[in-house]
Phi, psi and omega in degrees: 000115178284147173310154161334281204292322175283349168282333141324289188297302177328287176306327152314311168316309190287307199268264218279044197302317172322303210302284203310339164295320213276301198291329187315314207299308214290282157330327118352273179303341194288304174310305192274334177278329177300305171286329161314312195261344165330307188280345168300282174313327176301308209261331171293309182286345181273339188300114167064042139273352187274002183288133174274020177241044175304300179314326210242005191251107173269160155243152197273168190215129190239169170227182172170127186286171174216188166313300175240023155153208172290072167305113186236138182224187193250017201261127182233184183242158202286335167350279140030244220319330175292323190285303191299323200275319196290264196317309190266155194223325175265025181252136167262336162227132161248174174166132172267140173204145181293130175298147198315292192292031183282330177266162109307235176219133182300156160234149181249128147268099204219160171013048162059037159296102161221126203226161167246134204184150200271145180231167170198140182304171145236187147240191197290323183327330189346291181298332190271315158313313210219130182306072169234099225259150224233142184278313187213129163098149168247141196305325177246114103235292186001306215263335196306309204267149195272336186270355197272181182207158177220127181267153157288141161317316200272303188305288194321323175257011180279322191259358159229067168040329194171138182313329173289328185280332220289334215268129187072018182250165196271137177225132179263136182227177164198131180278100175057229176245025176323098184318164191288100168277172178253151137197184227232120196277134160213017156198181197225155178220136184277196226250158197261133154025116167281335188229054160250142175331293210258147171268087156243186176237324177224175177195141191238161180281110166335307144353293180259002132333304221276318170313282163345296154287346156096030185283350179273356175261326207249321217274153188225160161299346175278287187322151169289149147213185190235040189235149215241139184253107199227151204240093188249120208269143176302169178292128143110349174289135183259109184328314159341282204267010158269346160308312201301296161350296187261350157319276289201358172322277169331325178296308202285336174264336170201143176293293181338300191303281222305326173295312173304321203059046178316060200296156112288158175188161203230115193246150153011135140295316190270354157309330167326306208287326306140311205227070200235357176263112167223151192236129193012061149115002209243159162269144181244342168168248181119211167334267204328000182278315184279350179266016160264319171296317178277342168313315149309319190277322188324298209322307205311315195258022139286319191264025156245344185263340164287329169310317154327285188310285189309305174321302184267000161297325194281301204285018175239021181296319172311357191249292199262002163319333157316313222269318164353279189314309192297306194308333183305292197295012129305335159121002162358067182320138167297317193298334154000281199304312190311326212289303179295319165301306204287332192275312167337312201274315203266020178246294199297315170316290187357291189299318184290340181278321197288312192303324196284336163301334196252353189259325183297304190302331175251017167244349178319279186349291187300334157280351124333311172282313206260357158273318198088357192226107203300093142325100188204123185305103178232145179291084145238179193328308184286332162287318186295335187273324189304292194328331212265328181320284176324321175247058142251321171307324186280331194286339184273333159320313186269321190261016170275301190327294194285007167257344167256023152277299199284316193299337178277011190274138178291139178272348168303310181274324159318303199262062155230340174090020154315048194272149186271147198244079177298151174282317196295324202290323182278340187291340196285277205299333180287337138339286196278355172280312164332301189300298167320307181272350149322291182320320195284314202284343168305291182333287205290341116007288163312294219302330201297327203297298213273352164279322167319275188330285197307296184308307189307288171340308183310317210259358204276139179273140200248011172092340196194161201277139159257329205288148156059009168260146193244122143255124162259165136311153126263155172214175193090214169297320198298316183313293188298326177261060153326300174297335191268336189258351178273342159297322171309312177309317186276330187310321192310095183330142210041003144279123167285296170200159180236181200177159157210152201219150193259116123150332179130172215277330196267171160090195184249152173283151170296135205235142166230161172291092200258185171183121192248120179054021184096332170256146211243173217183125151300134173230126183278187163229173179209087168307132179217168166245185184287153160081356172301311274236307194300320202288295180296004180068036169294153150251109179263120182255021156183157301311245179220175169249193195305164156195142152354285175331334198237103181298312173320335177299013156227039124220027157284175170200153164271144161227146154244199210304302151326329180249345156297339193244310188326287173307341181075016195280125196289325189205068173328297191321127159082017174244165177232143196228121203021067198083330217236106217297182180230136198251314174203162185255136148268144123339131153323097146324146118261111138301334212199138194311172153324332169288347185220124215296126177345101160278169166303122193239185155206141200244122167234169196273148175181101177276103126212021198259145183263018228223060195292104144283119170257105153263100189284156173277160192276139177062043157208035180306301221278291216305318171297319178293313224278318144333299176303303232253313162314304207287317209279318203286334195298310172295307171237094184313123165129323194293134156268163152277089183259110186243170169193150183277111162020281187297308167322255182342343194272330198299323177314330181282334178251024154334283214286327195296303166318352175258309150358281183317303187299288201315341169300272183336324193267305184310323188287329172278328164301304148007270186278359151283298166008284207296296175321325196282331164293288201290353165315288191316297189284004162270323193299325201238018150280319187292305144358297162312302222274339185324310191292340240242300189315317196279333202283296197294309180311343172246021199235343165105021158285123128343156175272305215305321188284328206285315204284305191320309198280008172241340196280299179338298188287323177289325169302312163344282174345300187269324156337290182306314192313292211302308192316289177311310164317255183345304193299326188268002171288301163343297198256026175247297166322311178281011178262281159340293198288347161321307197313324172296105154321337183212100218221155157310136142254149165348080187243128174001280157269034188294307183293318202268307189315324197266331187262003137337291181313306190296325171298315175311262181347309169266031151279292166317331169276295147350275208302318206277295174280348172301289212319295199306338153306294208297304196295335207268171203282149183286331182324269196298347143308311148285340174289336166284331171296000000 
């Protein structure tokens, strides 16, 4: 014996089968878009929580005014940390560490080994601030010794067989052309996190970065630096007021920070990941922008597939209007009824959630792919409980409208056969198909915008050729013989020019203060060799670029366009900024993705950077790397060639937006199937209604074309109004999205008219397919049922 509510549904199945597929599909895809992306934020939102001093782990931060305004950055100076372990009292670890993309990528020798592999300094507290639980080795010690290396589980066992044999054993590494060091493994760290910010394979002691750089001589409280200070506060310290505390540091160590209006200020750690955007000092977003917008797109296409559900519950309200009359005069309470409707709609979620699980399990792989991210359904708490939420909000969502509808019908006029026909009840439903159809045209609307915005990026000129240039590392011999193997290089049938640049061509730089004449100016730097200017296809609009020939360059610099008009210099050529003359002006760039508007840059000279531009002839790619590689292994026996193409790397800056684009694109076409699916069922069952009314104008010698028109009509209004309303708000939902861009699209006409055309075909078509199927059927058999 099935329960009360599934024996409802179930006898509803058997008399509505149509209606009840189209909510089962609708509620179902509804669902199912819902849990995708649920486990997308879940996995967006788990990055750099798992340290278990999560609570208590902070990062330092600096602000500091300008010209135009609150600059805030994550780079602080090595000074800091000492000043903090000495001064704060309520901090329990502290530790400077380089930021990962501060290097390139080392090369290592060990047990006849040769690897390439990303590193970052420390300091010793490392391992105690941050969960990376150590295989060998202990936490406060591992970082103590200036010779020491601490290895990833995966490097430790690539170059000594397992992380146990690995420990007190020797590894040679070497940085660019930094002649060759040693140092003494004295940990093993397990392999860090997929969904920690940072990525490395080993970490060195800080210490000896600071030996190396001469830092204890040079470095001052007046200077910036770039390096991250991160913290961990005692049990029971209140972040308040060591926020306060250290706000106010910088001031008691330099006059200079104080004049700058140098601020400290301490944010989270794992809020970085989510929250990494700040505008004149304050944070404005980063990521959560987007886990809010898919958090959003979940609801939107939950309230169109619930809408679905009301819609055609209210319009078959005339089939169970009898069962209505009879249970009141049996003595029903309407809340009985509202009780009995609400449980009805959320055991069809129920149902619609078990569908929806088996629709996840089979799209996953492919959302994933299309994500970037392994994904994966596993039964634990917090998903079965978001699933039982989620169909539970949606089943009460969809069954409130038709439980204060049907429960209000009087049973005197019912069970007479009466249904009361309210103005407000038809303005409600023809409301949610609008509202329904709003939705769909934002969707199509987005998509056209943000595929606009992508084609733009593609065709915007970036100042410089990106097409057929290869990037590498070098390590090794190549490193150390820069000049000599980048002479080779350029000799190599299908190289046009080579070059190297320090870290790489795209992305951002370290920024300082410069200052021409009293006026002072963020300046970024860009370390180049000879010959970049060439390689990339640069323009120069006045003087020359680097050369050999000219010794005094390396203490020249390039500037460009931008930091030439910042400063106001009239005749740039033969002037000197901060000591270092300036030789010639480029063209304005992009350096840095689209999202962010051309800064002041300077290009200084340094052959000794490692950071290989390779420009190939064009349809002779392969045959030039395969050379290259030839060339590279000759220098260094042992060695790969790890390359990416430019063009890559540039595409690379717009990943997320590019996934954006897709997952829109797919949320959007459910979206407007949802929507379709709803106005089939209320075409089916307007046509339906109407069968005596349809057979009578048939025989009265109504056309099919007018017969489709009088059932087509009234819904085309309908959608008609969505597209008016729909468009102004897209607009201004979008042009917000185009904020985010320093350099964006413009606005064009038929963004709008393509997305609400679209949306009219699509309900014409969905429409038109049961009116025909009214209009064709014989008027005979229509009245004779009647």
């Amino acid at each position: 014996m099935l329960p009360y509510p599934l024996l409802l549904i179930y006898r509803n199945f058997k008399r509505f089968k149509s209606t009840f597929f189209i909510n089962l599909i609708g509620l179902s895809t509804g669902l199912a878009c819902a849990l995708l992306i649920y486990l997308w934020i879940s996995d967006e939102r788990s990055f750099d929580r798992y340290h278990a001093l999560d609570g208590r782990l902070y990062q330092v931060l600096e602000n500091h005014r300008t010209a135009a305004g609150i600059e805030t950055q994550t780079g602080t100076i090595p000074l800091l940390a000492e000043a903090l372990r000495r001064e704060m009292p309520e901090i329990e670890f502290v530790a400077t560490t380089t930021p990962v993309p501060f290097f390139p990528v080392f090369s290592l020798v060990a047990g006849g080994q040769h690897l390439n592999a990303v590193a970052k300094y420390a300091d010793p507290a490392f391992f105690q601030l941050f969960s990376y639980p150590l295989l060998v080795g202990t936490p406060a010690t591992v970082l103590r010794d200036k010779h020491a290396i601490v290895l990833s589980e995966a490097l430790a066992t690539k170059l000594f067989g397992s992380p146990q044999n690995s420990l007190g054993k020797t590894v040679a590494w070497q940085l660019a052309a930094d002649s060759k060091q040693t140092s003494l493994v004295a940990g093993v760290f397990a392999r860090v996190p997929r969904n920690s910010s940072e990525q490395f394979d080993f970490v060195l002691p800080f210490a000896s970065f600071k030996d190396r750089m001469q830092m204890g001589e040079t470095i001052k409280w007046d200077d910036d630096g770039p390096f991250n200070t991160y913290l961990v506060l005692k049990e029971g310290a209140d972040p308040a007021q060591f926020q306060a505390k250290l706000a106010g540091l910088l001031k008691t160590k330099s006059a200079q920070a104080q004049a700058r209006g140098r601020t400290l200020f301490v944010r989270p750690f794992a809020a970085g990941y989510l929250h990494g955007t700040y505008e004149n000092g304050v944070a404005t977003g980063g990521r959560i922008a987007y886990v809010r917008l898919f958090a959003l797109i979940a609801a939107l296409i939950l309230v169109i597939a619930s809408i679905n559900f009301m819609n055609l519950f209210t319009a078959k309200a005339s089939r169970r209007v009898k069962e209505v009359g009879i249970r009141k005069a049996l003595g029903a309470s309407r809340a009985a009824l509202m009780g009995q409707y609400l449980t009805e709609s959320v055991v069809m979620a129920l149902l619609a959630l078990v569908v929806a699980v088996g629709l996840v399990q089979l799209v996953l792989p492919q959302f994933s792919a299309l994500t970037g991210k392994p994904l994966a359904l596993r039964w634990e708490p917090q998903l079965v409980g978001a699933g039982l939420a989620l169909a539970l909000g949606t089943g009460l969502l969809a069954g409130s409208y038709p439980a204060f509808y049907l429960s209000g019908f009087q049973p005197a006029a019912v069970l007479k056969g009466k249904l009361p026909t309210r103005a407000g009840d038809v303005w409600t439903r023809q409301g949610l198909v609008v509202l329904q159809f709003t939705l769909s045209v934002l969707f199509i609307v987005a998509v056209v915008v943000v595929n606009a915005q992508l084609a733009f990026v593609q065709r915007q000129p970036l100042g410089y050729d990106k097409a057929h240039v290869l990037r590498f590392d070098t390590g090794g011999k190549a490193a150390r013989q820069q000049a000599a193997f980048l002479a080779e290089v350029k000799k190599l049938p299908g190289v046009m020019q080579a070059s190297s640049v320090l870290g790489g061509f795209l992305g951002g730089r370290y920024v300082t203060e410069m200052s021409w004449q009293g006026k002072r100016l963020p300046v970024a730097t860009m370390l180049v060799n000879y010959g970049l200017v060439e390689t990339m296809g640069m323009h120069l609009v006045a003087g020359r670029s680097f050369a050999p020939q000219f010794r005094a360059d390396s203490a020249a610099v390039l500037v460009n366009q931008t930091l030439v008009a910042g400063l106001g210099m009239p005749d740039p050529v033969g002037q000197r900024l901060d000591g270092a003359r300036i030789v010639g002006v480029v063209r304005d760039f992009h350096y840095e993705s689209l999202h962010e508007k051309i800064k002041p840059l300077l290009l200084k000279l340094d052959p000794q950077i490692n950071t290989v531009l390779v420009k190939l002839q064009s349809n002779a790619e392969q045959g030039t790397i395969a050379r290259l590689q030839h060339l590279y292994a000759a220098y260094n026996p042992g060695f790969t060639l790890d390359y990416t193409f430019l063009d890559a790397d540039y595409q690379a800056q717009y990943m997320a937006e590019r996934r954006v684009a897709v997952l829109a694109r797919y949320f959007a076409g459910l979206a407007i199937l949802i929507s379709a699916l709803g106005l089939l069922g209320l075409a089916a069952f307007t046509a339906e209604r109407r069968r005596k009314e349809i057979g009578i104008r048939k025989a009265l010698g109504a056309s099919e074309l007018g017969i489709v028109w009088l059932l087509t009509s009234s819904l085309t209004r309908l959608v008609v109004v969505a597209i008016v309303l729909a468009l102004p708000l897209s607009y201004l939902l979008l042009q917000r999205w185009l904020e985010g861009f320093a350099y964006r699209v413009a606005w064009q006409w038929w963004y709008f008219a393509a997305a609400g055309t679209g949306a009219l075909l699509i309900a014409w078509l969905t429409v038109s397919v049961q009116a025909w199927r009214a209009a064709r059927r014989n008027p005979v058999f229509s009245l004779r049922a009647e």
